[in-house]
N, C-alpha and C positions, 0 to 999 in steps of 0.2 A: 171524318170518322176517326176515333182513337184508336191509338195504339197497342194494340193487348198481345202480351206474350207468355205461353206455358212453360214454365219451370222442367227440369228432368223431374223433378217428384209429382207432378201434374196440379200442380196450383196455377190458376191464371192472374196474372198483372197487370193493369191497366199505368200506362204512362202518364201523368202528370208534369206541368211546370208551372214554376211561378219565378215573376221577377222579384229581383233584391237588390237591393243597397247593401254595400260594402262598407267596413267603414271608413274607408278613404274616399265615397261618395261615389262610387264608379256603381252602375247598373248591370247586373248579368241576371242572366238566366240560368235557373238550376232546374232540374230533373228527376223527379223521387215516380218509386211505382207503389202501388197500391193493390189492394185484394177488391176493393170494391171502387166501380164508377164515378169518379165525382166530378165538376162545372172545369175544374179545371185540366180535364184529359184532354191529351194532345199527339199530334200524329211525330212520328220520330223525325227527327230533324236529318234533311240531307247530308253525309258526308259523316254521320254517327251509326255507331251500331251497337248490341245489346251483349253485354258479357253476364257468363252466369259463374259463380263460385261454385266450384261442385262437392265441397266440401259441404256447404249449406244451403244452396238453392239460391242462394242471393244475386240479383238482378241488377244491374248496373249500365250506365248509357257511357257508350268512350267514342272518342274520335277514331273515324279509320286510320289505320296505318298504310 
C-alpha cells in the first residue's frame, strides 16, 4: 500500500520514488509526492520521516534524527 499524507491545509500526497543516476554513475533513490496516484507510489522507507514547510504546505521525506 502507498504512502499518503495530509498537509495542515488538507491536501493529500501520495509518496513516489524512482531511481537515478548521478552523474558520477552512483544509483540513489529519490522521493517526490504528488496530488494524484501514480505506478510509482511507495510506502515510506524505514528510519525516514515526512517534514512539512508550514509556511507553504510543502512535503518532504528526511532521515530520522
Amino acid at each position: 500500500m502507498a504512502y499518503k499524507h495530509t498537509n495542515s491545509k488538507g491536501v493529500t500526497y501520495h509518496l513516489n520514488s524512482k531511481a537515478v543516476v548521478l552523474r558520477g554513475g552512483k544509483e540513489q533513490t529519490i522521493y517526490y509526492f504528488s496530488k494524484d496516484q501514480r505506478p510509482e507510489a511507495t510506502d515510506l522507507p524505514n528510519g525516514m520521516e515526512v517534514n512539512e514547510n508550514p509556511r507553504n504546505g510543502f512535503l518532504t521525506v528526511k532521515r530520522k534524527v
